[in-house]
N, C-alpha and C positions, 0 to 999 in steps of 0.2 A: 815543622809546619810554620808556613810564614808570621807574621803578627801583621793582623792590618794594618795597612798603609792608605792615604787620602789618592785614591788612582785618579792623575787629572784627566789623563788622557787614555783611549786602547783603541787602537783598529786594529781588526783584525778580520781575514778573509780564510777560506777553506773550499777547493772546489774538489770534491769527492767526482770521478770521471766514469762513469759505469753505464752501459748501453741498454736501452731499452730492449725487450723479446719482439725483434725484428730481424727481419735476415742480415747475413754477416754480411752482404755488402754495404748495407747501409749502419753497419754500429762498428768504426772504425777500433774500437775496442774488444770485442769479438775476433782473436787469431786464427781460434780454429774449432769446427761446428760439425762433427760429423759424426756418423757408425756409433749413435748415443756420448759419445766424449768431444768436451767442449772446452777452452781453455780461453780464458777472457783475463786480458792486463788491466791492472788497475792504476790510476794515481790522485795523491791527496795531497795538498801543499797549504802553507798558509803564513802568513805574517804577523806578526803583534806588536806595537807599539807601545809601549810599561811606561808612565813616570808616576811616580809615586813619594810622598812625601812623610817624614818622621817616622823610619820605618823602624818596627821591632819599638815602638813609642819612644824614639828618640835615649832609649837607654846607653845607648853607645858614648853618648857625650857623659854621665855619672859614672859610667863603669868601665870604662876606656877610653877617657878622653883623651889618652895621646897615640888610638892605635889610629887615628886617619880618617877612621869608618864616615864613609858620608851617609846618612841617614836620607838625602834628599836623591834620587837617584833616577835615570832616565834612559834604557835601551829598549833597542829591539831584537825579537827574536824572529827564526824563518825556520821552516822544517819542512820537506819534501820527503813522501814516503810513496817510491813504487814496489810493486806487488805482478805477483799472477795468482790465477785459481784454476783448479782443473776439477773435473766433475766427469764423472764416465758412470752409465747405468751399467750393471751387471743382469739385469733381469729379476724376475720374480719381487720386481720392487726395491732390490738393492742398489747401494751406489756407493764405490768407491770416492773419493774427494779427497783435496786438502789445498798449502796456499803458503808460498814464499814471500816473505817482501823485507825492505829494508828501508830502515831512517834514515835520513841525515837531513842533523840541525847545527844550527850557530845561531850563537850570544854576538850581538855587535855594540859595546858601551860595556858600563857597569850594570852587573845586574844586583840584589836583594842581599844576597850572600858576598858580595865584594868579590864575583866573578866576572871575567865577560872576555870579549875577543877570543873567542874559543867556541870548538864544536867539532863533533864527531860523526862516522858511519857506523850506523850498528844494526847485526841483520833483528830483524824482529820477528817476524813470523817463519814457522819449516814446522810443517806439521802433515799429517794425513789420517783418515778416518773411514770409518766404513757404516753405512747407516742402512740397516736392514726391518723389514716388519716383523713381526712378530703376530701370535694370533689378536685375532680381534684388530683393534684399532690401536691397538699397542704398537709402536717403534723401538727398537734398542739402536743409541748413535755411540761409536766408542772411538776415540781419538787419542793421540799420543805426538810432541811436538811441543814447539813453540807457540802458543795463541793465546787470543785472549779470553777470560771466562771472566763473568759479571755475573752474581750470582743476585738474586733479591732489586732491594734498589741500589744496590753498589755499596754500601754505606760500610759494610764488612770485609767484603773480597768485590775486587774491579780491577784496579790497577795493579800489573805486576811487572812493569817497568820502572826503574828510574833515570831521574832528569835533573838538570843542571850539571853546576860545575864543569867539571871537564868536557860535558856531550851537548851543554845548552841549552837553548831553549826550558830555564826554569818556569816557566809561567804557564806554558802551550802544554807540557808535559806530553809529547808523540806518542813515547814508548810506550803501550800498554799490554803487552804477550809477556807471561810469564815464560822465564826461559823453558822449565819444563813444565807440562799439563798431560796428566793421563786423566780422562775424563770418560766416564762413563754415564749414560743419559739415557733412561725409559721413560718415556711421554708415552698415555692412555687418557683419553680424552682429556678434563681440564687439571691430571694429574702432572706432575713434572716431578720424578727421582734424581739426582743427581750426586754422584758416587766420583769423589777426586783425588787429587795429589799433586801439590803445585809446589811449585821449584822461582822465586821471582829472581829477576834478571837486574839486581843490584851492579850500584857501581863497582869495580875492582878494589877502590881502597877504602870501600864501608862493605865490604860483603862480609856478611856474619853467620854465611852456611845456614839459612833460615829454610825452612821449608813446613807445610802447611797441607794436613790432610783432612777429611773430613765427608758429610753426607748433608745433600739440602735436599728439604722436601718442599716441596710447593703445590699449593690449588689455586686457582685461575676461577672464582667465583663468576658464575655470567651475568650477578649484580654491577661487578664490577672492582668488588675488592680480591683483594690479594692476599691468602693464608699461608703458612709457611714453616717449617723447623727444622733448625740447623745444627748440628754438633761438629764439632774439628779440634783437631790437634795441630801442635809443633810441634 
């Protein structure tokens, strides 16, 4: 985790490209619309400008002050992430689905960690699912692949990618697909079950074989709050 830094400066932009429920001649995004299967490209890009001051609280100067470390430091990062999605009805309510895409960021400067001029392709999403009803108003969704899962307010499980060093973009953090995610999901009205097994897509040379199973419950109160219980393992 980073340690605050005085950020003087950040812009930063993201235009997410997804076509309104219009006909395909008119959502340039939209490939192809027919016989219930539909297959729509996506793209997300964005920029961010970091300078940031006494970073990691200027420790660097008592506890190494002759490795260089500049504490004072100023780049930018960029990330472009295309994708597809396909969606095909099967009937009786059912729908096959799922959704490829792939990063690619760069670090341009030093960045936090005394990285930068560097960055990498990395596929992020290959996944598929199949999302059937059940009686009553019950749904069962079950998926297997690369994606992302947020469970809650993210504060526990969300991100199962990582970023900087060698791939960039330490700040933006793109990657968020766990490399593997078998997921299993029953929603009944404002209940939400959700049954997993997550695989995160670490760097190559910190990956610690980590993996992360577990069950979350949640209710969707129509007050407005959010109830919930979670148990998991490593």
């Amino acid at each position: 985790m980073l340690s605050p830094g005085r950020i003087k400066g950040a812009m930063a932009a993201t235009l997410c490209l997804a076509g309104a429920a219009q006909a395909q001649a008119e959502d340039p995004m939209l490939l192809y619309d027919a016989n219930g299967t539909s297959v729509r490209a996506t793209l997300q890009f964005g920029a961010n400008l970091v300078s940031e001051d006494n970073l990691f609280w200027n420790l660097s100067d008592f506890a190494a002050p002759g490795s260089g470390y500049d504490p004072d430091a100023t780049w930018l990062e960029i990330y472009v992430k295309p994708g597809l999605n396909f969606e095909t009805a099967l009937g009786n309510g059912s729908e096959f689905y799922g959704r490829i895409s792939a990063v690619g960021s760069y670090t341009l400067g030093t960045d936090a960690f005394d990285t930068g001029d560097t960055g990498r392709w990395t596929l992020e999403e290959s996944y598929a699912g199949l999302r059937f009803p059940l009686s009553g108003d019950a749904t069962l969704d079950l998926s297997f692949g690369a994606r992302e899962l947020r469970l809650g307010t993210g504060m526990l499980i969300s991100d199962g990618g990582s970023d900087g060093f060698e791939r960039g973009a330490l700040k933006f953090g793109p990657r968020r697909a766990w490399e593997i995610a078998a997921i299993a999901e029953l929603e009944t009205g404002n209940f939400t079950g959700t049954l997993f097994y997550l695989d995160p897509r670490e760097r190559p040379a910190t990956d610690g074989d980590n993996a992360l199973g577990g069950i979350d419950l949640r209710y969707d109160d129509p007050a407005g709050a959010i109830w919930g219980l979670r148990t998991s393992t490593c």
